[in-house]
N, CA, C and O of each residue as an XYZ file, in Angstrom:
216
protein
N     -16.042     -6.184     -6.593
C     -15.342     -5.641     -5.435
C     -14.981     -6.800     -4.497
O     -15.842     -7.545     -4.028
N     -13.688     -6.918     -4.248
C     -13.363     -7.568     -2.756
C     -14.105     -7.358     -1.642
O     -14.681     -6.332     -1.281
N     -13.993     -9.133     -0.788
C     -14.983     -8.865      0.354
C     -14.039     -8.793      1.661
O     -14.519     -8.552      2.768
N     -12.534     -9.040      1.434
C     -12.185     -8.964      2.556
C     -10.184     -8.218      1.547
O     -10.123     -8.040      0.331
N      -8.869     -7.951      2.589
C      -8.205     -7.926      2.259
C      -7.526     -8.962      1.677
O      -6.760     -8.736      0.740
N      -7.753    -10.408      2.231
C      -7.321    -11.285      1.017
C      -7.777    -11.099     -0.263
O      -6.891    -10.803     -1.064
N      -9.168    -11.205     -0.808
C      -9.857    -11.209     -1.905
C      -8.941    -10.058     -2.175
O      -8.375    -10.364     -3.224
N      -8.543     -9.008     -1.815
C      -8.455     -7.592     -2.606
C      -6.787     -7.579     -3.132
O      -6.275     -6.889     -4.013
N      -6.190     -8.576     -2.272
C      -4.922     -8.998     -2.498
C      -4.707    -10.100     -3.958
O      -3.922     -9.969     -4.897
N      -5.427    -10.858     -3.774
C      -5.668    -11.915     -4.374
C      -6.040    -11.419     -5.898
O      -5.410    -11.834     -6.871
N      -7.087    -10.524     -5.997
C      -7.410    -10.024     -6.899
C      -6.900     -8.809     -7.970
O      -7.481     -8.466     -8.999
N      -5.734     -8.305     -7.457
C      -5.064     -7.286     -7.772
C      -3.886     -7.121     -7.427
O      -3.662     -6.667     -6.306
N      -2.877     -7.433     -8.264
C      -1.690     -7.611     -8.759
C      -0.665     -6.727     -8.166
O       0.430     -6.985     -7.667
N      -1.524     -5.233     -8.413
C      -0.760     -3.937     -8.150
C      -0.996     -3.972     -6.601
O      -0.002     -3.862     -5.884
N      -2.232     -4.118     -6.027
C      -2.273     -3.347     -4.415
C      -1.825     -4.805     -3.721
O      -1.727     -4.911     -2.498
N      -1.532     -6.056     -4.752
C      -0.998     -7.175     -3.536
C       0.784     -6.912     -3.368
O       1.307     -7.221     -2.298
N       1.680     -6.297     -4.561
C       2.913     -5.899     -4.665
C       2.965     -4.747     -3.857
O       3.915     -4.959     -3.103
N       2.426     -3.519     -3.556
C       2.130     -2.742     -2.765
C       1.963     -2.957     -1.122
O       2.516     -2.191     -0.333
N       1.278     -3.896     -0.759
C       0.906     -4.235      0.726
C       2.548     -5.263      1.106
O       3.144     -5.237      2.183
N       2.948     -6.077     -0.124
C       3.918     -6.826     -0.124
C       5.634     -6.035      0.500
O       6.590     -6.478      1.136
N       5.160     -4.225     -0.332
C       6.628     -3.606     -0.237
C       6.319     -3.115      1.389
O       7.324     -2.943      2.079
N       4.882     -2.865      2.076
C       5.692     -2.582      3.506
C       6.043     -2.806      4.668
O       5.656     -3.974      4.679
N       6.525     -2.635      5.827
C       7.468     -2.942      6.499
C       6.299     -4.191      7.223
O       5.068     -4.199      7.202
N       7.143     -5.034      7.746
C       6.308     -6.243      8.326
C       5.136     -6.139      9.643
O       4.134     -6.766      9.987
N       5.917     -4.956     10.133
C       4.874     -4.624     11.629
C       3.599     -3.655     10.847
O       2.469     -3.918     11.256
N       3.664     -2.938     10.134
C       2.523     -2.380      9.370
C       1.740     -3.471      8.290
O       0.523     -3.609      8.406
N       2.208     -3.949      7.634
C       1.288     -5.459      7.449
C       0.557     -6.305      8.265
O      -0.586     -6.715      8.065
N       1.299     -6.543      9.208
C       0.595     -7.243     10.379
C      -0.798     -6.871     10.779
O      -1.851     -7.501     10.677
N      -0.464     -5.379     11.384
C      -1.314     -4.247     11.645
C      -2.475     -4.289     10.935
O      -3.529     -4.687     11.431
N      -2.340     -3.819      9.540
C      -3.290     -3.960      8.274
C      -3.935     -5.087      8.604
O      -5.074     -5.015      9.067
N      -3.422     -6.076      8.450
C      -4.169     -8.106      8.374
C      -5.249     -7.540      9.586
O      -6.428     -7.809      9.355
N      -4.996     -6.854     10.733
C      -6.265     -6.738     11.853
C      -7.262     -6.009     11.816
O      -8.120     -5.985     12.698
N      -7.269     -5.203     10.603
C      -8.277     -4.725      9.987
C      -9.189     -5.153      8.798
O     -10.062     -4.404      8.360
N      -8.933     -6.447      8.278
C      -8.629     -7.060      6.879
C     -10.006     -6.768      6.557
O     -10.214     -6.113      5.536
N     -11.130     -7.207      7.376
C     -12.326     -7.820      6.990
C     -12.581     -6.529      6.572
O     -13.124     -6.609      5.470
N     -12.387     -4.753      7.099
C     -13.043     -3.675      6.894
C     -12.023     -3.399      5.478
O     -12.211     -2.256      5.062
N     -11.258     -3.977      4.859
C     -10.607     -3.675      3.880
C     -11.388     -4.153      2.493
O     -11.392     -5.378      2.377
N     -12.011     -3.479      1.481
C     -12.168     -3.903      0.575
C     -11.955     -3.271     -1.086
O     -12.195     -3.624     -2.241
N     -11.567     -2.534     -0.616
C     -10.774     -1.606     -1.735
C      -9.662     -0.852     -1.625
O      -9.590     -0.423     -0.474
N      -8.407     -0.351     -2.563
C      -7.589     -0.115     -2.583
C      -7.652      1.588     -1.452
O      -6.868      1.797     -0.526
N      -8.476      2.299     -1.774
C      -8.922      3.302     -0.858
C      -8.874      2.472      0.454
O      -7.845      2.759      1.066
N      -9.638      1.527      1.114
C      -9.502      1.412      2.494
C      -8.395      1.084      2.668
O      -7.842      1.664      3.602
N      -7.768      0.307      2.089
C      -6.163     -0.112      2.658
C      -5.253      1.094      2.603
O      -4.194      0.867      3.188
N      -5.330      2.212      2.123
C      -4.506      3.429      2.232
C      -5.127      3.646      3.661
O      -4.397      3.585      4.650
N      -6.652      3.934      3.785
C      -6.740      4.772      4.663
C      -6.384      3.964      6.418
O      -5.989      4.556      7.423
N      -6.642      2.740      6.292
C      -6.005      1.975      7.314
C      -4.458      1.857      7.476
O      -4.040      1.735      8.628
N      -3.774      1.875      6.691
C      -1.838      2.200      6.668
C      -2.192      3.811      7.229
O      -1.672      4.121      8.301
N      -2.888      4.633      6.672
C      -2.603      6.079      7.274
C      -3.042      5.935      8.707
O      -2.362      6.418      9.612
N      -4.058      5.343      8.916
C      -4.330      5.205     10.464
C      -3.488      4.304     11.695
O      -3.677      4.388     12.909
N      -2.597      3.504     11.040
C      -1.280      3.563     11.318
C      -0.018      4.027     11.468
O       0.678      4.009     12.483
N       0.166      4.336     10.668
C       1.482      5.109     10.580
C       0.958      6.170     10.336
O       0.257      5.956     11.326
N       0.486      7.441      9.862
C       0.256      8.944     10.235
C       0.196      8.995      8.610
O      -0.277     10.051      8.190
N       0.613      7.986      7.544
C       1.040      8.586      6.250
C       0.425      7.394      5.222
O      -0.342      6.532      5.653
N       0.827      7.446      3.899
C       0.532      6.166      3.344
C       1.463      6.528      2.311
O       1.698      5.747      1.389
């Protein structure tokens, strides 16, 4: 398991092309949560706690 959203980026092909397709102010966003990101589940649920959706 990834320890942060880099590692989880870094490590996975699919959820780094994924974080890659969205819009730049919701990436940003995401990066300020990074450290609580360590699986493909938290990074949905942090984009939903952004934007309302994922």
């Amino acid at each position: 398991m990834a320890n942060n959203l880099n590692d989880l980026l870094a490590s996975n092909a699919e959820v780094n092309q994924y974080f890659s397709s969205l819009p730049a102010n919701v990436q940003n966003a995401v990066s300020g949560c990074g450290e609580e990101i360590c699986t493909l589940e938290d990074l949905l649920r942090c984009i939903k706690g952004i934007t309302g959706t994922c």
